[in-house]
BABA-110883 format. One line per 10 residues: their letters; for each residue x negated, y negated, z negated of N, C-alpha, C, CB. Coordinates in steps of 0.05 Angstrom, whole numbers. Each point is the difference from the previous one (the first is absolute). Glycine has a CB too. Layout:
<nuzas>
a = X Y Z X Y Z X Y Z X Y Z; ...
</nuzas>
This chain:
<nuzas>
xxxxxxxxxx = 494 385 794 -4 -11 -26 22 -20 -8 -50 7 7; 59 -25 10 20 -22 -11 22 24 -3 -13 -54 27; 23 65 -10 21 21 -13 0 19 -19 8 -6 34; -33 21 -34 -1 8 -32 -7 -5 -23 0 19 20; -25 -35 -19 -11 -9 -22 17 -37 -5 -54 40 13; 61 -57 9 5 -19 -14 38 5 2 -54 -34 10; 60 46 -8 25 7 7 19 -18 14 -8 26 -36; 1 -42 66 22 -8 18 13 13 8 -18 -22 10; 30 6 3 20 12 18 -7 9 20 25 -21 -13; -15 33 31 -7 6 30 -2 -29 14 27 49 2
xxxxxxxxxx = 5 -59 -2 2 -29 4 -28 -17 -4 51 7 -16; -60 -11 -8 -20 -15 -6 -29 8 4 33 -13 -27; -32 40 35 -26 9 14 -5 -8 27 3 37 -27; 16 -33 43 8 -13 23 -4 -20 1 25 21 5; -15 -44 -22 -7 -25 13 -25 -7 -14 49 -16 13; -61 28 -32 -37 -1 -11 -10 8 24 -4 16 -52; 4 2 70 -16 5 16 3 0 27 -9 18 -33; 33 -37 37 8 -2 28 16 27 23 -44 -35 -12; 48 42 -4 5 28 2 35 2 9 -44 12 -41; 56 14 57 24 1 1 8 17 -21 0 -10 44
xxxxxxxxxx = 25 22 -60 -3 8 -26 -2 33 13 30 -44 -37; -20 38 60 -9 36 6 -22 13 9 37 -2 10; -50 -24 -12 -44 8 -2 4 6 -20 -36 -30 22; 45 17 -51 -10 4 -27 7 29 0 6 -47 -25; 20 46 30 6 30 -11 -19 24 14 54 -17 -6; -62 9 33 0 30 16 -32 -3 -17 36 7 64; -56 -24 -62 -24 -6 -11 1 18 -26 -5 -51 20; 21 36 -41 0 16 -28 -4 26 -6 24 -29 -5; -6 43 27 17 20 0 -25 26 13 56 -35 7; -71 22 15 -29 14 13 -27 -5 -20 20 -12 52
xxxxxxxxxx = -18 -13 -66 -19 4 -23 4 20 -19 -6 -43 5; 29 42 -25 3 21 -11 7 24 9 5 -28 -22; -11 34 48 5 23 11 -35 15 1 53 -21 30; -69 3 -27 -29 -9 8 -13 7 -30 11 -43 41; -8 31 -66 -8 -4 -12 17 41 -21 -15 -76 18; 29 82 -14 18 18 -4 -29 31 4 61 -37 22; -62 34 15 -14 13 6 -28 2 -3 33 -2 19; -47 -23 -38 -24 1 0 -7 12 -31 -4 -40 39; 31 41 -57 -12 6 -24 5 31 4 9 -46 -31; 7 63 47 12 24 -7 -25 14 13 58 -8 -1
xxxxxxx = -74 -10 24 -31 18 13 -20 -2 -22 2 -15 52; 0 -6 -66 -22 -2 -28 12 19 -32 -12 -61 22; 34 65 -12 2 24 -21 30 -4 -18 -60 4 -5; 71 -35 2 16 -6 -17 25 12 14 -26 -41 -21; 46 53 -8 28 6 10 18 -27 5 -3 46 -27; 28 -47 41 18 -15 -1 18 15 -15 -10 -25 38; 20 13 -52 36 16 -18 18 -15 7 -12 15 -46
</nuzas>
């Protein structure tokens, strides 16, 4: 959410959540990978 919806930085996600910036990324990156696969089993296309 701070990266998409409030639009930080990686940088600033990182230090919001204590985080190294390559949690944020690998995190982000498995959510929307997560969230990707849950709409395409409920029916929605990706384009």
């Amino acid at each position: 959410m701070l990266r998409k919806i409030k639009e930080l930085s990686i940088k600033e996600t990182a230090e919001i959540l204590n985080w190294s910036e390559s949690k944020v990324k690998v995190t982000l990156f498995r959510g929307l990978h997560a969230l990707k696969r849950q709409m395409i089993k409920e029916g929605y296309e990706h384009e």
